[in-house]
MARPA-677124 format. One record per atom (N, C-alpha, C, O): residue number from 1; residue in three letters; chain; x, y, z. Coordinates in steps of 0.1 Angstrom, whole numbers. Each point is the difference from the previous one (the first is absolute). Example, Ala and Ser with C-alpha at 12.3 -4.5 7.8 and 13.67 -1.06 7.14 Angstrom:
REM residues 2
 fise kolmi zakol    c1    c2    c3
    1   ALA     A   132   -57    78
    1   ALA     A    -9    12     0
    1   ALA     A     9    12     0
    1   ALA     A    10     0     7
    2   SER     A   -14    11   -14
    2   SER     A     9    11     0
    2   SER     A    -8    11     8
    2   SER     A     5    11     1
REM end
This chain:
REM residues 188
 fise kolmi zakol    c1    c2    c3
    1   UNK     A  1203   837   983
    1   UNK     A     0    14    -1
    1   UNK     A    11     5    -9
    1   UNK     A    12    -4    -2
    2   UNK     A   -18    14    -4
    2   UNK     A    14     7    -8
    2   UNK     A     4     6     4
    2   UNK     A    12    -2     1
    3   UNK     A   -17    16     5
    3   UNK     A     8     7     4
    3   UNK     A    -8    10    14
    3   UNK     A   -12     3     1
    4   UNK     A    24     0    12
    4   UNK     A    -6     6     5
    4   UNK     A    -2    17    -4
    4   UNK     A     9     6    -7
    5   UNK     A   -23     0    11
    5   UNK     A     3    13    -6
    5   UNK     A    -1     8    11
    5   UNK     A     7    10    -2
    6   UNK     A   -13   -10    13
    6   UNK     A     2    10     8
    6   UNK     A     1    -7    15
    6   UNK     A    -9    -8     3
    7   UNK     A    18     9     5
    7   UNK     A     3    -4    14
    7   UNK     A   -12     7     8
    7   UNK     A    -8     8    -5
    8   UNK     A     9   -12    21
    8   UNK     A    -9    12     7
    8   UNK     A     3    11    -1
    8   UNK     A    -9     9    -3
    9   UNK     A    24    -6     6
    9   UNK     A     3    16     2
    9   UNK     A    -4     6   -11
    9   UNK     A    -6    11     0
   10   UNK     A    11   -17   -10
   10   UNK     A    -6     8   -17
   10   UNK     A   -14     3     2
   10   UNK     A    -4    11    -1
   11   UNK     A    -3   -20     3
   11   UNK     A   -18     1     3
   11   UNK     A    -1     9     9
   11   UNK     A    -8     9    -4
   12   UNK     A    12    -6    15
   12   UNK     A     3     8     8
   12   UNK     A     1    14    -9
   12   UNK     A    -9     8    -2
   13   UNK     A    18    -7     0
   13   UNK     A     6    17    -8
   13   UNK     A    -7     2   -11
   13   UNK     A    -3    12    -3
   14   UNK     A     0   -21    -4
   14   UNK     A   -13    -1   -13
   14   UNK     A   -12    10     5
   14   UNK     A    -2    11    -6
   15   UNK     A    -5   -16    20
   15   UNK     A    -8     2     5
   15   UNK     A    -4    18     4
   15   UNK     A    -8     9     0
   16   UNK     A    19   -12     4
   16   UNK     A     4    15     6
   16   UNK     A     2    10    -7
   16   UNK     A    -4    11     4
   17   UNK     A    10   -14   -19
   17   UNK     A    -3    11   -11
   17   UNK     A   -14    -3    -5
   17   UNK     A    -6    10     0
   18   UNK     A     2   -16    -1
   18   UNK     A   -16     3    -8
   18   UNK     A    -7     9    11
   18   UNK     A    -6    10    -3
   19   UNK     A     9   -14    16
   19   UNK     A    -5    10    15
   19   UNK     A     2    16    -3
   19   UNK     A    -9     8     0
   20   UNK     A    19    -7    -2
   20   UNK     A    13    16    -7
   20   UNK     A    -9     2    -9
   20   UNK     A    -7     9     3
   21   UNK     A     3   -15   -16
   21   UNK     A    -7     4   -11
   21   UNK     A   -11     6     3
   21   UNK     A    -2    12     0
   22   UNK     A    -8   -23     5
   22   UNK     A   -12    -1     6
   22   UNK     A    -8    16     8
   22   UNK     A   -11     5     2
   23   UNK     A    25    -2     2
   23   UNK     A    -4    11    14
   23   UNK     A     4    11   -11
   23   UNK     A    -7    10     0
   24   UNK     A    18   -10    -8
   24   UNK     A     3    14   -10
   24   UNK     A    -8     1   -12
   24   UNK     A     0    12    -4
   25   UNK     A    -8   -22    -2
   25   UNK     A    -9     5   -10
   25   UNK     A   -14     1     4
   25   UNK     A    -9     5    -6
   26   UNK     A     9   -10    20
   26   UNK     A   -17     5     5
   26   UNK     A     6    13    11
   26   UNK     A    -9     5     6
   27   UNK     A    19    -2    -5
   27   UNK     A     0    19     8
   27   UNK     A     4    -6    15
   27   UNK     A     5     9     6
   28   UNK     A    -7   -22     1
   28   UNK     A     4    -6     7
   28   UNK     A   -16   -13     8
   28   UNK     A    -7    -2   -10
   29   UNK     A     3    -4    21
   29   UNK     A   -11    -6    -3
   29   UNK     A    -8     3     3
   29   UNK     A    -4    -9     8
   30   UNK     A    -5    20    -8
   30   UNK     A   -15     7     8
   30   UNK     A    -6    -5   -14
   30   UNK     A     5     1   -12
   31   UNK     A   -19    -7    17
   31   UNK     A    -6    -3    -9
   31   UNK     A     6   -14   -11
   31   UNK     A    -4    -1   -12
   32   UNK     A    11    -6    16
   32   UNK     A     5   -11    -2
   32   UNK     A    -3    -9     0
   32   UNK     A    10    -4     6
   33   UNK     A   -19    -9    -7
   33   UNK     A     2   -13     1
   33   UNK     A     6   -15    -4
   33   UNK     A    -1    -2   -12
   34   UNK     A     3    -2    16
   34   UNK     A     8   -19    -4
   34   UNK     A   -13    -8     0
   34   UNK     A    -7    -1    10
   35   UNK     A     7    -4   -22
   35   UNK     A    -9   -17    -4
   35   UNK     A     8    -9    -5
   35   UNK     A     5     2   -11
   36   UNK     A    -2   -11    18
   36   UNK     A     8   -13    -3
   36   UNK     A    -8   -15    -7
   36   UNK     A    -7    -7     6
   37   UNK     A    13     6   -21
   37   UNK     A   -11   -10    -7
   37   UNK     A     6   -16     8
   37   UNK     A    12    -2     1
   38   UNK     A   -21    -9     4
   38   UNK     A     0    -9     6
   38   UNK     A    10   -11   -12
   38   UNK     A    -4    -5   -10
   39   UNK     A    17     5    14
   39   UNK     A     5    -4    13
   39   UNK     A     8     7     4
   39   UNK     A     1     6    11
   40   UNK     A     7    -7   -20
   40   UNK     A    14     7     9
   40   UNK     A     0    14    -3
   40   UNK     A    12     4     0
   41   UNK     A   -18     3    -2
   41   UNK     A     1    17    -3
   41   UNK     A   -10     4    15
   41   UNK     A     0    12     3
   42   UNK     A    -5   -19     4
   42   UNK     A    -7     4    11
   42   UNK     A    18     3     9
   42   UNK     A     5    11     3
   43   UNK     A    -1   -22    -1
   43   UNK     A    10     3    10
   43   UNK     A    11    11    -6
   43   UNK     A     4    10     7
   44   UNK     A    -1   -11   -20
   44   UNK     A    11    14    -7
   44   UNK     A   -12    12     3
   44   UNK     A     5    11     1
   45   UNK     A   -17   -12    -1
   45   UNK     A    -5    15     4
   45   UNK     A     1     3    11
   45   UNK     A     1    11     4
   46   UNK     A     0   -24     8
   46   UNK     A    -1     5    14
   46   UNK     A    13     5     1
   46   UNK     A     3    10     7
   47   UNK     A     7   -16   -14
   47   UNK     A    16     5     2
   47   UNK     A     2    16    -9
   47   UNK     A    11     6    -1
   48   UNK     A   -21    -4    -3
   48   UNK     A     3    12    -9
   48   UNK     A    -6    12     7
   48   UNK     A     3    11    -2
   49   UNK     A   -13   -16    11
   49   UNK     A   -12    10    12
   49   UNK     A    12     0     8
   49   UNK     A     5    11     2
   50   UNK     A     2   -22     3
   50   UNK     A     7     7    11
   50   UNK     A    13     7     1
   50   UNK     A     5     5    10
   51   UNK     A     0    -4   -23
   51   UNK     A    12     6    -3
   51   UNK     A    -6    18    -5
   51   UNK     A     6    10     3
   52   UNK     A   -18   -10   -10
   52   UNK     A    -5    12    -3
   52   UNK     A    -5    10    15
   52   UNK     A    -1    12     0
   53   UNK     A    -3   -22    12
   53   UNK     A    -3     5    13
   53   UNK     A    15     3     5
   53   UNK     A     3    10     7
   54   UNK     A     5   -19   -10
   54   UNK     A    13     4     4
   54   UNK     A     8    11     0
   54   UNK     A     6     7     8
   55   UNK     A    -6    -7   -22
   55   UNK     A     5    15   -11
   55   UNK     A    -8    13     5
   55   UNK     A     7    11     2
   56   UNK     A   -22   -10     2
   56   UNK     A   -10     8    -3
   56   UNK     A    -7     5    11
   56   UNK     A    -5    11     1
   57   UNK     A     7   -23    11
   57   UNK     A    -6    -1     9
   57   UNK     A   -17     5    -2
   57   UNK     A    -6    10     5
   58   UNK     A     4   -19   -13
   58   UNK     A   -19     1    -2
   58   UNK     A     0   -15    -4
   58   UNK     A    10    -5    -5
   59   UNK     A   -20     0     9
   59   UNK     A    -7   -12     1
   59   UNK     A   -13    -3   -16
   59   UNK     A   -13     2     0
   60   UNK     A    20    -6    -8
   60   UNK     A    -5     0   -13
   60   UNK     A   -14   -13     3
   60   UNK     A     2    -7    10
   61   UNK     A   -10     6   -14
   61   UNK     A    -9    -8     1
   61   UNK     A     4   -10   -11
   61   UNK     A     3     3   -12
   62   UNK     A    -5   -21    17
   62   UNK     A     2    -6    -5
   62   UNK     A   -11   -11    -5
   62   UNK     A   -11     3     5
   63   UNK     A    12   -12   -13
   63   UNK     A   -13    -6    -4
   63   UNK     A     5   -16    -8
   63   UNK     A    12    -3     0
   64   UNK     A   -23    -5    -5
   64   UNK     A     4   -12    -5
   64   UNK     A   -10     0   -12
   64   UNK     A   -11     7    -2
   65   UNK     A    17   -16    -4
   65   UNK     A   -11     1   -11
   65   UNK     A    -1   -17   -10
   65   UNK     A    11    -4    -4
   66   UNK     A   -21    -2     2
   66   UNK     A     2   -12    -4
   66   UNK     A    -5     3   -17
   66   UNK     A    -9    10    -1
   67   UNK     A    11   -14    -7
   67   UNK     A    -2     2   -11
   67   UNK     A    -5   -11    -9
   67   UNK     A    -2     3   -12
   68   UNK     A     0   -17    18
   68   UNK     A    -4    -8    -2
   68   UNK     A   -12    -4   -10
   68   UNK     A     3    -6   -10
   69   UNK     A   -18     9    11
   69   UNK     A    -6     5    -5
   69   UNK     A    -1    14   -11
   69   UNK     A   -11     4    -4
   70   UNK     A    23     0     1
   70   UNK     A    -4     7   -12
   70   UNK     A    12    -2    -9
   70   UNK     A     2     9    -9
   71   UNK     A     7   -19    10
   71   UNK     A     9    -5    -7
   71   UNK     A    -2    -9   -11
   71   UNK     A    -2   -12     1
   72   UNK     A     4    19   -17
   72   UNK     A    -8    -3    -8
   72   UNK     A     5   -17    -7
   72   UNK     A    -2    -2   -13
   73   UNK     A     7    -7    19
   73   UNK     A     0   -13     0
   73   UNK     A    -2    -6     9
   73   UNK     A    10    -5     3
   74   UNK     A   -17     4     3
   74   UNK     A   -10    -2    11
   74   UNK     A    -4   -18     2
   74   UNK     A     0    -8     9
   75   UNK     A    -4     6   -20
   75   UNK     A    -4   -14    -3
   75   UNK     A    14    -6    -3
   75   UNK     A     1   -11     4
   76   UNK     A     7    15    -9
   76   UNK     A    12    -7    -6
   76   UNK     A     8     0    15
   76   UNK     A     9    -8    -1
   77   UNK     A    -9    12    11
   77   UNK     A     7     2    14
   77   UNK     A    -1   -16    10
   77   UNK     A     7    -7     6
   78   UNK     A   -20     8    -9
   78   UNK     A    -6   -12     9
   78   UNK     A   -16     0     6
   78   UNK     A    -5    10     6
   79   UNK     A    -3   -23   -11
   79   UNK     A   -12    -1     3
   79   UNK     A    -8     2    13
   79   UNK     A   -12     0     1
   80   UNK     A    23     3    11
   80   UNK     A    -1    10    10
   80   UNK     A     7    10     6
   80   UNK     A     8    -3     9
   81   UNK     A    -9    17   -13
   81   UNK     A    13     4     2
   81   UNK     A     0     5    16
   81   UNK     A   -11     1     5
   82   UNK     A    19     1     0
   82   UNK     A     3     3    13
   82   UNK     A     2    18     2
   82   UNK     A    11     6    -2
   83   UNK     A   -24     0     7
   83   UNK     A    -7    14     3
   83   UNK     A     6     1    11
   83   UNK     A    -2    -8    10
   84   UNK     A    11    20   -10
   84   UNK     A     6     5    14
   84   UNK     A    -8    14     2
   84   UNK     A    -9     5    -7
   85   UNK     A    14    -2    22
   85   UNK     A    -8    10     3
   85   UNK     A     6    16    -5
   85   UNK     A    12     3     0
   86   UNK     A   -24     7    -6
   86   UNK     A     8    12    -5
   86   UNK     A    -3     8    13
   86   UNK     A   -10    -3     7
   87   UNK     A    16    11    -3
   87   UNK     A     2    10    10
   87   UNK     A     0    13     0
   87   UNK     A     6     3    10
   88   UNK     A   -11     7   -16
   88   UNK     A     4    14     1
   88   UNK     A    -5    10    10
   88   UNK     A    -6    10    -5
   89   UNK     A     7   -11    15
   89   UNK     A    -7     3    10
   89   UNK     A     6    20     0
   89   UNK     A     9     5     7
   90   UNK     A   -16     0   -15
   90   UNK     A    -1    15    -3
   90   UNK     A    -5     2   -13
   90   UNK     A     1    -7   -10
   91   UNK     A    -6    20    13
   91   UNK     A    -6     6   -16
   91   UNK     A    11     2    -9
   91   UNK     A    11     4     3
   92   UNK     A   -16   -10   -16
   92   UNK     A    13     2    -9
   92   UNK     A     2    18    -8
   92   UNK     A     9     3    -8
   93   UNK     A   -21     5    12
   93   UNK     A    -6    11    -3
   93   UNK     A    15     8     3
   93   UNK     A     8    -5     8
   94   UNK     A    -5    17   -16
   94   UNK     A    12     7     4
   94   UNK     A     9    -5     2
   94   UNK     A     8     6     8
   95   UNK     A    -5   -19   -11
   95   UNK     A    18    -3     3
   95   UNK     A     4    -7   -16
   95   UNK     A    -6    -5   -10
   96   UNK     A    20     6    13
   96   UNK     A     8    -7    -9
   96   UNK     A     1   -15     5
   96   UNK     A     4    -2    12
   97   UNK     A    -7    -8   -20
   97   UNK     A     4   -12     4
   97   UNK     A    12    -2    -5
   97   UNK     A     3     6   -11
   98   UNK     A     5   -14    18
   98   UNK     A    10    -7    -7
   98   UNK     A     0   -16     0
   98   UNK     A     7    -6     8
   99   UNK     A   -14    -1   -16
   99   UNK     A     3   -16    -6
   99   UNK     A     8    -2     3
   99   UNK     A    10     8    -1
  100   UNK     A    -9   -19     5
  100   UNK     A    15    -7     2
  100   UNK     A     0   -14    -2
  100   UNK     A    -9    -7     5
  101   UNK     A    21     0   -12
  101   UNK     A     1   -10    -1
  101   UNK     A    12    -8     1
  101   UNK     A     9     4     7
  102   UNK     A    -8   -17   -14
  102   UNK     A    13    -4     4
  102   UNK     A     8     3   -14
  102   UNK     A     9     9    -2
  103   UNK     A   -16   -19    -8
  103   UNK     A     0     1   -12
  103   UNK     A    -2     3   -14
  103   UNK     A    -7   -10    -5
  104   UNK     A    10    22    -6
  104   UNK     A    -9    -1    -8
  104   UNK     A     4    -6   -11
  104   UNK     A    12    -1    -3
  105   UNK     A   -21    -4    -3
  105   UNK     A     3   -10   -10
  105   UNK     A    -9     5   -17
  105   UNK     A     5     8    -8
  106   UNK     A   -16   -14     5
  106   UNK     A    -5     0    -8
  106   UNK     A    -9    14     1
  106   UNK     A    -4     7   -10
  107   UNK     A     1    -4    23
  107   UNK     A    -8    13     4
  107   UNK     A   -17    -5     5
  107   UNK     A    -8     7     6
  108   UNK     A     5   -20   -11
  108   UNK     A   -10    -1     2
  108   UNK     A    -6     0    17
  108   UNK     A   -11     3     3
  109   UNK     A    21    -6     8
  109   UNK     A    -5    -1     6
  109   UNK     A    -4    16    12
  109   UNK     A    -7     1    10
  110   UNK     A    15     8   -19
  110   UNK     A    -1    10     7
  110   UNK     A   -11     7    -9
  110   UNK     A    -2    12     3
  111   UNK     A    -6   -16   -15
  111   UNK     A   -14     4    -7
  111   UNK     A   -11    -5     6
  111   UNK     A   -11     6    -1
  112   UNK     A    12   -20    10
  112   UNK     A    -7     0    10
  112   UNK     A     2     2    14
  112   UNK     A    -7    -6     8
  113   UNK     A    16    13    -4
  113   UNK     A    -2     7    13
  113   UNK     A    -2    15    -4
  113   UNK     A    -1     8     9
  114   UNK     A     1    -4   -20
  114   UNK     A    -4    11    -2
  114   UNK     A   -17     3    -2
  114   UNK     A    -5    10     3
  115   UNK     A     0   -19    -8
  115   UNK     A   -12    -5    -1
  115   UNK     A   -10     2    15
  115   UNK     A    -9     8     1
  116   UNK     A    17   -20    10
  116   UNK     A    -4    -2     9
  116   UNK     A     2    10    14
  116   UNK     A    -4    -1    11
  117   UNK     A    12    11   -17
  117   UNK     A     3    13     9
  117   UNK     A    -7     9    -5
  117   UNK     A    -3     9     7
  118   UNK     A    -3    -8   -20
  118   UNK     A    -8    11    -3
  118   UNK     A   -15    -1     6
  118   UNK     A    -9     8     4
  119   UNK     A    11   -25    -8
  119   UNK     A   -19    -6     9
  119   UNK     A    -1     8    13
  119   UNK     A   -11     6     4
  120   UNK     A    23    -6     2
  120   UNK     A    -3     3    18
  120   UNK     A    -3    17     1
  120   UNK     A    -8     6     7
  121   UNK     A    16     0   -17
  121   UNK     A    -4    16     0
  121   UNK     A     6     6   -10
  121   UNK     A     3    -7   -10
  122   UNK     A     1    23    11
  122   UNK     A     4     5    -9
  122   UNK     A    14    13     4
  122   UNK     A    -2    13     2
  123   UNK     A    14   -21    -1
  123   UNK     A    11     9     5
  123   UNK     A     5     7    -5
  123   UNK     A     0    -3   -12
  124   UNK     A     4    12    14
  124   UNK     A    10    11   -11
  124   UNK     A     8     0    -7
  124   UNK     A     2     7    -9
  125   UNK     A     4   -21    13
  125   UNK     A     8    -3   -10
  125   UNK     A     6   -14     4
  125   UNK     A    -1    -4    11
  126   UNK     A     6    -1   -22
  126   UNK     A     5   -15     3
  126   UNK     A    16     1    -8
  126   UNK     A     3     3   -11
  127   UNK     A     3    -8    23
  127   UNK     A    19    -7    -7
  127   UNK     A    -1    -8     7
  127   UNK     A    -6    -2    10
  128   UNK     A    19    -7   -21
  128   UNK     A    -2   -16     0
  128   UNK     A    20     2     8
  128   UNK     A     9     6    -4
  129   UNK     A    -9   -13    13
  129   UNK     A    11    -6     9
  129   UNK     A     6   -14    -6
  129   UNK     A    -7   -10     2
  130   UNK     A    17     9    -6
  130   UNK     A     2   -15    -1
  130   UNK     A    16    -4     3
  130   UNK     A     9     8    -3
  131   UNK     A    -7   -21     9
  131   UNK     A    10    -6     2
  131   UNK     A    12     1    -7
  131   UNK     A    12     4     2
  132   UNK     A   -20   -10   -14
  132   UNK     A    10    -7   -12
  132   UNK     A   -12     4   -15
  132   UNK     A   -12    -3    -1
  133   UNK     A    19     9    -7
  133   UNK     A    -5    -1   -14
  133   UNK     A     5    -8   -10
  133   UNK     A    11     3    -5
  134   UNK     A   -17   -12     2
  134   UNK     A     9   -12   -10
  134   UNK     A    -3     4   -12
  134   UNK     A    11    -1    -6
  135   UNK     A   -21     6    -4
  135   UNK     A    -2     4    -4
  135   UNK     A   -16    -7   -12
  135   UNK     A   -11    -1     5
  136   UNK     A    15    -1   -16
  136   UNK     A   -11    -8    -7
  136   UNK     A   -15     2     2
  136   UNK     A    -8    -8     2
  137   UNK     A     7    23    -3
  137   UNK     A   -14     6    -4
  137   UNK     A    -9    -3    -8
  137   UNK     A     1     1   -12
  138   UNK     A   -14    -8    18
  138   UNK     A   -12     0   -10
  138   UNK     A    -7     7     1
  138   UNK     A   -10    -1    -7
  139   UNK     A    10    10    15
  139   UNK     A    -8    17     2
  139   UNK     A     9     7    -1
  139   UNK     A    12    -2    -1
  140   UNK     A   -21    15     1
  140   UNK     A     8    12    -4
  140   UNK     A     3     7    21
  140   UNK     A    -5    10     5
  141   UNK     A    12   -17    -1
  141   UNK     A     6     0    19
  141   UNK     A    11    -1     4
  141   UNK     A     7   -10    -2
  142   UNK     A    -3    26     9
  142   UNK     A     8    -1     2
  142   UNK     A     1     5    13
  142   UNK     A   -10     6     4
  143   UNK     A    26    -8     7
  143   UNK     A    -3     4    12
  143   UNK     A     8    13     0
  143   UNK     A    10     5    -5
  144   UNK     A   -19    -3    15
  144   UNK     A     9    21     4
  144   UNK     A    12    -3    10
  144   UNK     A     8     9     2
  145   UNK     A    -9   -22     6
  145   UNK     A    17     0     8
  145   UNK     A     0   -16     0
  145   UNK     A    -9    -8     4
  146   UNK     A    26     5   -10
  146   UNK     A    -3   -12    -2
  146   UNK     A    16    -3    10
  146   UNK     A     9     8     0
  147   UNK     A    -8   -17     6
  147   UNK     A    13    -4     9
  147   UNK     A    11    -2   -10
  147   UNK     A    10     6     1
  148   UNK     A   -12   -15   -10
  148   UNK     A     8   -12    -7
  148   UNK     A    -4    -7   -19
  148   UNK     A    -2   -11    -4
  149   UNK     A     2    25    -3
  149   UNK     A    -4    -7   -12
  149   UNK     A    12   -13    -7
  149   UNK     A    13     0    -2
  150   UNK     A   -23   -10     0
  150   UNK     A     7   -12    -1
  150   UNK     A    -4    -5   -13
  150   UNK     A   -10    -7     0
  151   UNK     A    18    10   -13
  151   UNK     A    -8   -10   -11
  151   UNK     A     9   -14     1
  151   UNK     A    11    -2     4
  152   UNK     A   -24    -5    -8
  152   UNK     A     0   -12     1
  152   UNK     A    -5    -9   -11
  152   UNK     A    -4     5   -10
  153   UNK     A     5   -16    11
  153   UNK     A    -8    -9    -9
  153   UNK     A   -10    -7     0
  153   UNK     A     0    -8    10
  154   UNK     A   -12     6   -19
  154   UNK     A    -9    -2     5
  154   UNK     A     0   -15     3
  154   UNK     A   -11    -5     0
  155   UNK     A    22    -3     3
  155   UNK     A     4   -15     8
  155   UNK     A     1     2    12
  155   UNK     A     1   -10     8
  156   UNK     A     0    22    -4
  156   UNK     A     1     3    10
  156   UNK     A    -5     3     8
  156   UNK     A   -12    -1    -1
  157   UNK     A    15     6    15
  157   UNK     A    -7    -4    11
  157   UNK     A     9     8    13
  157   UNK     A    11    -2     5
  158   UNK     A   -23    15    -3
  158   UNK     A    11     5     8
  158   UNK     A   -12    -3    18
  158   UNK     A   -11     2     5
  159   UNK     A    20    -6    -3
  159   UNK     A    -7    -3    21
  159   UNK     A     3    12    10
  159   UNK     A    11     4     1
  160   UNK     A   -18     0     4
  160   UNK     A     0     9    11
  160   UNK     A    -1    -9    13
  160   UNK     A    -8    -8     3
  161   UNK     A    19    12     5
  161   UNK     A    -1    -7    14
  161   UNK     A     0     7     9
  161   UNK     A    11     6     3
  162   UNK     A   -25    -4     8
  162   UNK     A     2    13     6
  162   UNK     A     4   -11    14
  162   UNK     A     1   -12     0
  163   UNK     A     1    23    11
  163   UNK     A    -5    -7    14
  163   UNK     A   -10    -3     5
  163   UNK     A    -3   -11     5
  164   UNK     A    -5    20    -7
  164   UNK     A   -13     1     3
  164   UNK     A    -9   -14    -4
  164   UNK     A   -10    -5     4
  165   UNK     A    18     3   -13
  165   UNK     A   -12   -12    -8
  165   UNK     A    11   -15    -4
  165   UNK     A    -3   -12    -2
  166   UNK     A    14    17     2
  166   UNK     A     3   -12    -4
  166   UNK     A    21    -3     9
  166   UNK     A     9    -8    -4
  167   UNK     A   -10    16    15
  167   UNK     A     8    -1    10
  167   UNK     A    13     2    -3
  167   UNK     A     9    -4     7
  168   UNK     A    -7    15   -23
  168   UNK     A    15     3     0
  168   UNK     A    -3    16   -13
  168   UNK     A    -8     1    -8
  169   UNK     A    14     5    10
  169   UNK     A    -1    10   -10
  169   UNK     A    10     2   -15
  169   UNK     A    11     5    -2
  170   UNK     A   -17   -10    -6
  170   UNK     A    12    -5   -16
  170   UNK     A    -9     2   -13
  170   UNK     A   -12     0     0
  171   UNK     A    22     2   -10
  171   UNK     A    -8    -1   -11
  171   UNK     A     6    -7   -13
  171   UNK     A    10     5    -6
  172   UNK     A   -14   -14     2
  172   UNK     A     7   -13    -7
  172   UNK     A    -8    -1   -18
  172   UNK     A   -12     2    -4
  173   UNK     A    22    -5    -3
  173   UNK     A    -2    -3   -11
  173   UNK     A     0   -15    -2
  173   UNK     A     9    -6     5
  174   UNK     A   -19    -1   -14
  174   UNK     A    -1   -15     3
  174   UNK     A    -4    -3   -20
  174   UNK     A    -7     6    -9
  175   UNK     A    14   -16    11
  175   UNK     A    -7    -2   -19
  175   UNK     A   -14   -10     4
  175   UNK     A    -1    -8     9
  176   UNK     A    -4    11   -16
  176   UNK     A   -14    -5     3
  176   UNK     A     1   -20    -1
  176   UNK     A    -2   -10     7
  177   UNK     A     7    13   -22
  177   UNK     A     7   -17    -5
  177   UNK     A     3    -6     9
  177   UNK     A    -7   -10     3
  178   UNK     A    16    14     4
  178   UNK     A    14    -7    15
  178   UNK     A   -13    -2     7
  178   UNK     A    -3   -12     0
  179   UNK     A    -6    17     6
  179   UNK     A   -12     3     9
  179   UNK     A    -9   -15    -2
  179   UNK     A    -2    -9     7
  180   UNK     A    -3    11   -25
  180   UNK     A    -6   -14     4
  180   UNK     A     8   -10     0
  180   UNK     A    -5   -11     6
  181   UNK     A    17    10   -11
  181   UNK     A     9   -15    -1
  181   UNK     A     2    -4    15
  181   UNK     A    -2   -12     4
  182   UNK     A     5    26     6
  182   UNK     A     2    -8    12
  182   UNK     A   -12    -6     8
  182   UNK     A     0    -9     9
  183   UNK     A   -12    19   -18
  183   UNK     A   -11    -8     8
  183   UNK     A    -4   -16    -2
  183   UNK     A    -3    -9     8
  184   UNK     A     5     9   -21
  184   UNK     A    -1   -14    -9
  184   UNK     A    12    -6     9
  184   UNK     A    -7    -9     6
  185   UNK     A    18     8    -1
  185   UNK     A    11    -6     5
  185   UNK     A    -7    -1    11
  185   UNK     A    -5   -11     2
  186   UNK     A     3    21     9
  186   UNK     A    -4    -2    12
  186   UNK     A   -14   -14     0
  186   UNK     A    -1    -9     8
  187   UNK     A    -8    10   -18
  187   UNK     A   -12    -7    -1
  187   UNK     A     5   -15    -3
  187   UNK     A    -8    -9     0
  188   UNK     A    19     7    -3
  188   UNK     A     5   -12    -8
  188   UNK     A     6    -6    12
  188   UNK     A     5   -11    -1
REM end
């Protein structure tokens, strides 16, 4: 690891201002909802629903979304890729969604959850939520509330560790290099 970049509490307070954003450029959340792209942006949207219910006391409707299938290297991923379940259990008709994720990177993978959220319906509007912005755009994507813009290098390798998914809350910078040597070391 190179470097740590955000502890929990920081993830924590991160959180909490995109929440503050969130509620002041949409007027507060009526007519609001959270889609979390598979993996870790499901649990940062549920943490983002409950702090916006907290602030607002209204109950934002929440959703999941797998993106799997319309992620345009598809073949280059693996000769079976692993289809999780999408979720949006409400009409996306008259609301603001808010995407959410962990990471944005190159942008592509939020061109296919944009893709695969337009399949399901047609909402009023869509902003993109994200963790950490590292940066290195190959689309023209950007997010409307970002926790942690982080430029980086493209050796690099930033990890999201939530609880939910991986039993501690952190956000780490890793050189990619060091990543396979220790794998090559560990395999030897």
């Amino acid at each position: 690891m190179k470097a740590s970049i955000l502890s929990a509490e920081e993830m924590r307070r991160a959180l909490t201002r995109i929440a503050h954003e969130i509620l002041e450029r949409n007027k507060g959340a009526q007519n609001l909802a959270l889609i979390g792209v598979h993996t870790r942006g499901i649990p940062i949207a549920a943490r983002l629903a409950a702090k916006l219910q907290e602030l607002e006391g209204v109950a934002v409707p929440l959703g999941r979304l797998d993106i799997t299938l319309y992620r345009d290297d598809l073949s280059e991923i693996a000769r079976q890729p692993i289809i999780r379940e999408t979720e949006v259990p409400f009409d996306l008709a008259r609301r603001r969604v808010i995407l959410v994720d962990d990471v944005l990177y190159t942008g592509r993978t939020v061109r296919a959850a944009l893709d695969a959220l337009i399949d399901l319906g047609r909402p009023e509007g869509i902003q993109l939520a994200v963790l950490i912005d590292r940066g290195h755009r190959e689309l023209p994507i950007r997010a409307d509330y970002v926790g942690k813009n982080l430029p980086t290098a493209k050796t690099e390798l930033v990890k999201v560790r939530l609880e939910e998914t991986d039993g501690t809350d952190s956000v780490e910078l890793w050189d990619i290099d060091e990543l396979r040597n220790d794998g090559l070391r560990a395999e030897q």
